[in-house]
N, C-alpha and C positions, 0 to 999 in steps of 0.2 A: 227638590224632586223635579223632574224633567215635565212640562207639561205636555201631553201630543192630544192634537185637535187635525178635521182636515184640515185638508190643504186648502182650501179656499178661505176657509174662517179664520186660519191662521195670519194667512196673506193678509185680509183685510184687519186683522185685529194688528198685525203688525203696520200696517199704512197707519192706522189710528193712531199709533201710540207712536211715531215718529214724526208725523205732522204737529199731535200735539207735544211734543218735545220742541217741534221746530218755533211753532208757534208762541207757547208758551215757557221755552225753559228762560234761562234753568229752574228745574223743577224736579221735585223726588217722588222716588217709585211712588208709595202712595197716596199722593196727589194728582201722580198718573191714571193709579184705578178710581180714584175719585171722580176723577172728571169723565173719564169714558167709561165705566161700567165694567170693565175687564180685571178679573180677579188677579190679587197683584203675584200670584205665582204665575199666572201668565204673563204681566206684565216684564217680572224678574227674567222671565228664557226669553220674550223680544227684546229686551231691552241687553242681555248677553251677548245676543245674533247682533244686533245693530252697532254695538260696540268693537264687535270682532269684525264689521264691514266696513268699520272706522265712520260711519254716519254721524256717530253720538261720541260725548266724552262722560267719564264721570270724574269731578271734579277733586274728590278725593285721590284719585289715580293719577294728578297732573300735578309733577313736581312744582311746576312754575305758578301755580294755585296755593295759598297757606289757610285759606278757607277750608273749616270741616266742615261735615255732613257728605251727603251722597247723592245731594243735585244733578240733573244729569243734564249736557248740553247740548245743541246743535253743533257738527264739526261743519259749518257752514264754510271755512276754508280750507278742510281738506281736499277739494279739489276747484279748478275753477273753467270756465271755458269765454271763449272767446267769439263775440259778435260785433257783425259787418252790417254798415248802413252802407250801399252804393247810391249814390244819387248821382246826375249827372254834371255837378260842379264840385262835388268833395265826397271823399269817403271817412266815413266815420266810425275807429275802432273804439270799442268797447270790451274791457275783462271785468268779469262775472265772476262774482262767488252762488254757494251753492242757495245764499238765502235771496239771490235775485237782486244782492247788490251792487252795483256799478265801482269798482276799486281802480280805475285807473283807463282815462279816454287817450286818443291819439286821433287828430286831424291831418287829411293831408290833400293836397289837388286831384282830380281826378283826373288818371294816365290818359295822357294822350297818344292811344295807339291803336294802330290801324287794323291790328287780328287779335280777337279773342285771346285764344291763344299768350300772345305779349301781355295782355290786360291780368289774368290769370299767374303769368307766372312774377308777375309784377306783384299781385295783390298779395300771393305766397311766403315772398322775400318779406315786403311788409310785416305780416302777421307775425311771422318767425321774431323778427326782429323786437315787434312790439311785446313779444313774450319776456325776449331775453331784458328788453328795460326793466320790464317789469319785475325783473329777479325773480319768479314764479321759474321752476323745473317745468318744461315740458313734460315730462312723464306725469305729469300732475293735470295735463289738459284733460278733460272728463268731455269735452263738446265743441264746435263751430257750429255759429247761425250767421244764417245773412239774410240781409232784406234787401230785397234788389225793384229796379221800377221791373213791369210788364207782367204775363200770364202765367203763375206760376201752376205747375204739379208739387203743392208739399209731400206729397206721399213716393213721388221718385225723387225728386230734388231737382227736376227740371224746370228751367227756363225756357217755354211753347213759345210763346213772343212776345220780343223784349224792347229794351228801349231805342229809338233810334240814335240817343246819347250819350251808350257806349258801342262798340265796335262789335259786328259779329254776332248782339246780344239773340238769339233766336235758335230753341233745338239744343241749349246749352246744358249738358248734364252735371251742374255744379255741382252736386251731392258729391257720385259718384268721383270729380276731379279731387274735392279737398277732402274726401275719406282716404283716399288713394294716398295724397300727400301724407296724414298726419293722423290717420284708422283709428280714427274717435268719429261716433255720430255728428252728421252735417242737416241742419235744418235748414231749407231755401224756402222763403216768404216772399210774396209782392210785398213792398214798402209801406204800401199805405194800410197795407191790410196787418204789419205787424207793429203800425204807428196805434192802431184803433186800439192790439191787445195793448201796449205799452201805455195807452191814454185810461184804458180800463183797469189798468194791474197801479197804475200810480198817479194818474192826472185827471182831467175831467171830464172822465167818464165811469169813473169810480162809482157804484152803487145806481149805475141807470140798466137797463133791462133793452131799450131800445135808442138807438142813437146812432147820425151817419158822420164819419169822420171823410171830409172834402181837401186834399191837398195839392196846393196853388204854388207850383215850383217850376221847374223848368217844364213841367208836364203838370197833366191835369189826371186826378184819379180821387178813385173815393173808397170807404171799404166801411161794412154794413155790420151793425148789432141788429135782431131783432129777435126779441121776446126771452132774452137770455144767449142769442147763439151766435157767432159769426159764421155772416154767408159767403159763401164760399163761388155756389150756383155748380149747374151741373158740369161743366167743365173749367174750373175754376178762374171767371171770367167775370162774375159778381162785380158791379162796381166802376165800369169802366165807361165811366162817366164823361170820357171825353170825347166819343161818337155822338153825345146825342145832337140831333138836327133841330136848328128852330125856326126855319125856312122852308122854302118847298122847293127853292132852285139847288138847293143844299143835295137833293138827294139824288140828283145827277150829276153830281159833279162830286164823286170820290176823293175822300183826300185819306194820304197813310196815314196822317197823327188824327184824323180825326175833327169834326168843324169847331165842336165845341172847347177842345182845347185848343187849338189854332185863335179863338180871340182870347179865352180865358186863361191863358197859362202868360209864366214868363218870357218864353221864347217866342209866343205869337205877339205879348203885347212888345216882345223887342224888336221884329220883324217887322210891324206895323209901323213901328216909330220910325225905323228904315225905311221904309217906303213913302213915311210923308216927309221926314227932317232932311231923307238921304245922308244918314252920316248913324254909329253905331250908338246907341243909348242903352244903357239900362231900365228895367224894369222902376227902378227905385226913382231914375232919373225922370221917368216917363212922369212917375208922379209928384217928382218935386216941381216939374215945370207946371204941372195942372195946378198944383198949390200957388205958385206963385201967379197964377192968371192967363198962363199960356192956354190961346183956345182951341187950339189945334191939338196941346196933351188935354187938356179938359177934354175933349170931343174921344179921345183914343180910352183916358180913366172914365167916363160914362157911358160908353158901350161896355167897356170891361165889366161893369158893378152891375147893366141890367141883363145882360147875359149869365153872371154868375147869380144872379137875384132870381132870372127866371128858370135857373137850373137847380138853384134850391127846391120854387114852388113846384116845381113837376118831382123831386126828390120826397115832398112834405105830404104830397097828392098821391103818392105813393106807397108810400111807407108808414106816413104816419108818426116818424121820432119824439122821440123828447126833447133832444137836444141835437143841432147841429155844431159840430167843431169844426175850424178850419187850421191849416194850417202851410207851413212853408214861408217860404223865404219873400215872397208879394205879400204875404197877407201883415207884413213887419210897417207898409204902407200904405195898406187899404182904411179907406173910415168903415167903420162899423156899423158908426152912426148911419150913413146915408143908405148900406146895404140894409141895415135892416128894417128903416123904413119904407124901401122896395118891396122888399117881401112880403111886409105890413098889411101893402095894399090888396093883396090880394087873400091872408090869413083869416081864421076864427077861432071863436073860441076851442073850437075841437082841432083846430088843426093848427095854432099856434103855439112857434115852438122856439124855445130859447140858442139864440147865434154867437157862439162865443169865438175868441182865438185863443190859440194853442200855445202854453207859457211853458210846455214841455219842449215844444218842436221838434229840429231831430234827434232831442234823446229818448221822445216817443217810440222811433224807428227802432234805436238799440233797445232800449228796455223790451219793448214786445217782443224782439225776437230773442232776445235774449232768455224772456220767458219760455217760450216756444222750444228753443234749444233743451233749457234744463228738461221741459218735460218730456218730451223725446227722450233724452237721457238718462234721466229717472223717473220712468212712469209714477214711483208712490209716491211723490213730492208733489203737494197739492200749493196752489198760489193762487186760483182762482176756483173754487171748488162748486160755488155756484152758475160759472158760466161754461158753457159748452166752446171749448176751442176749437174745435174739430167734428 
């Protein structure tokens, strides 16, 4: 017999019963109403609907199954979608299934080219292509996310302002371009702000409530848990950690990327190393000579460590966290050791707080928006149900 409930109680009895299927199957009807409280003839008509949306399987009904009973499963691969890390030395493809798993990366340099525009119709050809490796059908795309550096609007899919280390990046309405392409939902995230979901949905930031993720790449940015919620700020500007001043001559003298990432980031400590070696170094380089005794990179890695040490303690004097993560491509270099007994000195009991590095890195960036994507895409699909994304 049919069961009819509103529409509200229905919707939600049906989220219930298909998280816990995702969650928990395979698992049978009633072990269904067991566990949620939903009487199993309700369960039996959600669990019909969710079948015929092709959500769920029943395992009896799958030829390629010899397993009886009437278990019923997540169709976690009935569809899949596809996320973007753009950073400003590599892009990095990720395909998603529907349970938030990672099926298959692709790495590649990042385009050198001079208008938006080329950048875009470049990244396009990629995707497509990284589809067709993948032997996944397109008509099977269910989503595009991308996590990009600068000031994003998630709710339009704009990029307000972007990085100075891609081309044009500013006023970009990326949603709108790769819906146009391929009219499946496009999620657009700052980087670091979809590294923190992807550090909270599967790294270490799992089960904390408040914690700041800091990332030391070619740019400097950071992106905030607190008290359950990621902030976002009223123009979604949260976090952008590499304006802050820690001088007083600092505040007359403008600069576009900012003072604080101009010493803390890659490209200011490789700019730096330019203007004392006069010759190009890397970031990595910077610090293999400071190890080796060089006092001139010594002198360039010990401003680096007490400018990021005094940019934590104004973060910790702030906020308050549990835990700071760092992460990116400098911090494969950095001691630990010395940054955190920087910080040390000035912490206490209430406001000390644990500095780790990120053994996710940039698969934090795909995982989180990759998250991001699915929920956009299937609002009932729950991955982090006790944390506010949005």
């Amino acid at each position: 017999m049919e069961v009819h409930l509103p529409s509200t109680i229905r919707r939600m009895n049906k989220e219930i019963v298909l998280n816990t299927i995702k969650d928990m199957g395979p698992i049978a009807r009633t072990e269904i109403a067991k566990q949620t409280g939903i009487t199993k003839a309700t369960v039996s008509d959600i669990v019909k609907t969710l079948i015929e949306e092709k959500l769920i399987y029943d395992e009896k009904d799958d030829a390629d199954l010899s397993k009886r009973g009437t278990r019923l499963h997540f169709a976690k691969h009935a569809a899949f979608g596809i996320a973007v890390d753009l950073g400003g030395t590599t892009l990095h493809f990720g395909l998603f299934n529907l349970a938030g798993e990672c099926t298959a990366k692709h790495t590649v340099a990042t385009y050198q080219h001079q208008t938006s525009q080329e950048f875009l119709e470049h990244m396009t050809a990629d995707i497509k292509e990284f589809i067709k490796q993948s032997g996944q059908p397109e008509t099977r795309l269910a989503f595009i996310s991308i996590a990009t550096p600068g000031i994003v609007d998630p709710s339009s899919g704009m990029v307000l302002e972007g990085s100075p280390n891609l081309p044009e990046w500013k006023n970009i309405d990326l949603g709108r371009y790769f819906h146009n392409v391929f009219h499946v939902p496009v999620t657009v995230e700052n980087d670091v702000r979809a590294a923190l979901v992807g550090e909270m949905y599967a790294g270490a930031l799992q089960d904390l409530n408040s914690a700041v993720l800091i990332g030391i790449g070619t740019g400097l940015g950071s992106a905030i848990l607190i008290d359950g919620k990621v902030i976002r700020g009223a123009r979604n500007a949260a976090g952008e950690i590499g304006y802050m001043l820690f001088q007083q001559h600092q505040l007359y003298a403008p600069s576009g990327k900012g003072h604080f990432e101009i010493i803390c980031s890659g490209s200011g400590l490789e700019a730096a190393a330019h203007g004392m070696f006069h010759k190009d170094l890397t970031a990595q380089e910077v610090f293999e000579m400071a190890l080796q005794g060089d006092i001139q990179a010594r002198h360039l890695v010990s401003r680096f460590e007490e400018h990021l040490a005094m940019g934590i303690l104004n973060i910790i004097s702030l906020l308050n966290p549990e835990k700071i993560l760092l992460m990116g491509g400098v911090t494969e270099s950095l001691s630990l050791q010395s940054l955190t007994a920087k910080v040390g000195l000035h912490t206490s009991n209430v406001t000390n707080v644990a500095i780790e590095i990120s053994t996710l890195q940039h698969q934090s960036a795909l995982q989180g928006i990759a998250i991001l994507g699915l929920k956009q895409a299937y609002p009932s699909l729950q991955y982090m149900k006790d944390k506010q994304l949005y």
